[in-house]
C-alpha positions in Angstrom: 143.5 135.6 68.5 146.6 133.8 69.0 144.5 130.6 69.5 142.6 130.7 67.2 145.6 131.5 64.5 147.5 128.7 65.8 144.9 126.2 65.6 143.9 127.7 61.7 147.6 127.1 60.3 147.8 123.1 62.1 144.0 122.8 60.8 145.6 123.9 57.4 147.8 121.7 57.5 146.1 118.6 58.8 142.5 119.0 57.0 144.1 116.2 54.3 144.3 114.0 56.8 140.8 114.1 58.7 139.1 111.5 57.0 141.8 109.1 58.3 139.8 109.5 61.7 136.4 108.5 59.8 137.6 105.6 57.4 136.3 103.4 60.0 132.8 104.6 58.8 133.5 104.5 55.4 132.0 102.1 53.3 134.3 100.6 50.4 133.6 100.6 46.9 135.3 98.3 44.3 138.6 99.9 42.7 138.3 101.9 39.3 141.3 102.2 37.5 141.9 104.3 34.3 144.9 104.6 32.2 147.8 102.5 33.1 150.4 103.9 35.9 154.1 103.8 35.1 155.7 101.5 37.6 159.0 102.7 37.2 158.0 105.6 38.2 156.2 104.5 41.2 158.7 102.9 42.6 160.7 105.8 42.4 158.3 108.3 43.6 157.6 106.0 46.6 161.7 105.4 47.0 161.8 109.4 47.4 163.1 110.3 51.1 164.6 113.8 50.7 162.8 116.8 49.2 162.4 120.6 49.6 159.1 122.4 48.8 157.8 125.5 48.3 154.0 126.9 47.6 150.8 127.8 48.5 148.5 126.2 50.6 144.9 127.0 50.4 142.0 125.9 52.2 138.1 126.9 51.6 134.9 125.4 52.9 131.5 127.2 54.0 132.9 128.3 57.1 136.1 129.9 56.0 138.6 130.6 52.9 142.1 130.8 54.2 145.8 130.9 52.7 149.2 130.0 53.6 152.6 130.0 51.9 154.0 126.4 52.5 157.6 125.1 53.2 158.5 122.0 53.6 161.8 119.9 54.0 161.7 116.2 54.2 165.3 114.3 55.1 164.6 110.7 55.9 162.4 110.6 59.2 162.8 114.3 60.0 161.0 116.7 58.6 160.6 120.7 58.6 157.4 122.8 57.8 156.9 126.3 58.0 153.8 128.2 57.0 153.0 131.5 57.1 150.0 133.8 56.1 149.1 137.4 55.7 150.3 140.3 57.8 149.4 140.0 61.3 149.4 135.8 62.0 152.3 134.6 62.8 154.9 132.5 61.4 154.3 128.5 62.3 156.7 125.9 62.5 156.1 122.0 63.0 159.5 120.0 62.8 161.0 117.1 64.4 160.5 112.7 63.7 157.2 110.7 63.6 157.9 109.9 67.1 159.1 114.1 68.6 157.6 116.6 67.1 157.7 120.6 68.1 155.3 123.1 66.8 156.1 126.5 67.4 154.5 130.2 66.6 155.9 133.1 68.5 156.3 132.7 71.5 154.2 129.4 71.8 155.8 126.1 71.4 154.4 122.4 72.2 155.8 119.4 72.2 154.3 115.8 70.9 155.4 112.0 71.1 153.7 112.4 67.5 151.7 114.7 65.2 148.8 112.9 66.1 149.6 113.8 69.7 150.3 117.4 69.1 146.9 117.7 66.7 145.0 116.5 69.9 146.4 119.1 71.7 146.0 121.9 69.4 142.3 120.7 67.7 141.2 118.0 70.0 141.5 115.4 66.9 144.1 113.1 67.2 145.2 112.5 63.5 147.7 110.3 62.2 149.9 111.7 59.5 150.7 108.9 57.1 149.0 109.5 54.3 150.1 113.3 52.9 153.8 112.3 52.2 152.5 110.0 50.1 149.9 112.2 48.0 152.2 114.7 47.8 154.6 112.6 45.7 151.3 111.7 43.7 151.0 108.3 44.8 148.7 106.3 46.8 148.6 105.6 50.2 149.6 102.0 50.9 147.8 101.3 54.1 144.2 101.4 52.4 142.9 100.4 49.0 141.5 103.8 47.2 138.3 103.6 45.3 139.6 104.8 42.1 142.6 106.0 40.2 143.2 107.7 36.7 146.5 107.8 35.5 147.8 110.2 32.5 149.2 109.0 29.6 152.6 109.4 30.5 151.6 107.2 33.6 152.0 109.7 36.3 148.8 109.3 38.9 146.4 112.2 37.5 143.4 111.4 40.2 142.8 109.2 42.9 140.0 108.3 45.5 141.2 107.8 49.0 139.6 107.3 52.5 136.6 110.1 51.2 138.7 112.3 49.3 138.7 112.9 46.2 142.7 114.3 44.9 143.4 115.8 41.6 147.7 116.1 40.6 148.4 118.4 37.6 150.5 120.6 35.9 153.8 117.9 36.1 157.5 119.4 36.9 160.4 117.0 36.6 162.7 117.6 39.3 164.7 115.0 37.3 164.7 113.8 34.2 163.3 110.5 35.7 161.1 111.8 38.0 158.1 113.5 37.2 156.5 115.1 40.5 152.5 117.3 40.7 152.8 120.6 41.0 149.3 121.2 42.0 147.0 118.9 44.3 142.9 119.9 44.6 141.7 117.7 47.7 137.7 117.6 48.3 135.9 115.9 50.6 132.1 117.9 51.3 132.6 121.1 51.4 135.8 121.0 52.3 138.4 121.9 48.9 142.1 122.2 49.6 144.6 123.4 47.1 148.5 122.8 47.2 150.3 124.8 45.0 154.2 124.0 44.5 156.2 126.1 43.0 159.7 124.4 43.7 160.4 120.7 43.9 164.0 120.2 45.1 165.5 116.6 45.5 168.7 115.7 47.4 
């Protein structure tokens, strides 16, 4: 049981990133673009390199519906997630750089040159992690060219089309008055939806 719950809250975690594995067999489509992005904002979104979040992470497919409440502090290169679930799974930890990273439940703990070494280890899928820090701050990926993107009129990036996802950001917060941040990302790809909720955007 302990297996299984360990590999459930990385899987959690990393589902967002799986089609990274598979945009090799993707086939690109022009862009579409809608609405016109604030680059201001952009640029300070994608500047961002210290935050502090808390939610709700939710993942549901044909195979299983399962929940998780999400922390997660960024401080430059290091960064600090916990997730934990209902009563009876245990409390998960990932921490450390891109290049050591610990992940920890209970009595368990594995160490990684890197999270794509540690998902290998824990689901056989070696993922690279490069592209959630930068849906989370609702903003592209830089290191492939999404399909589409529709931007509110208040230019903050409502929807985007990425490597086989499709991502919807809603229900804005502003952190600061010059920063406006989603507080809610729906990410589908199949049958596969996953729902961050954040309840608290923090910025140092």
């Amino acid at each position: 049981m302990q297996g299984q719950t360990s590999r459930f809250f990385f899987r959690a975690f990393c589902l967002l990133l799986v089609s990274i594995a598979l945009v090799g067999c993707a086939t690109v489509a022009p862009v579409t673009t809608q609405g016109k992005p604030d680059t201001a904002l952009q640029q300070k979104l994608a500047a961002l390199q210290h935050w502090n979040i808390n939610g709700k992470l939710a993942v549901r497919s044909t195979a299983a519906s399962e929940s998780a409440r999400i922390q997660w502090q960024q401080n430059g290169v290091r960064f600090d997630i916990h997730l934990s679930g209902p009563a009876g799974l245990k409390a998960t930890r990932i921490h450390g750089t891109p290049n050591d990273v610990r992940f920890e439940q209970g009595e368990q703990t594995l160490h990684a040159n890197s999270i794509e070494e540690l998902s290998q280890q824990l689901i056989g899928w070696p993922l690279p992690a490069d592209k959630l820090t930068w849906w989370l701050r609702g903003l592209p990926a830089p290191d492939s060219t999404p399909q589409r993107t529709s931007y509110a009129p208040e230019g903050w990036l409502a929807a985007l089309s990425q490597d086989g996802w499709n991502i919807h950001f809603s229900e804005p917060q502003q952190p600061r008055s010059d920063i406006t941040l989603p507080s809610r990302i729906e990410a589908t790809r199949d049958d596969t939806r996953i729902t961050l909720i954040i309840k608290t955007w923090q910025l140092d």
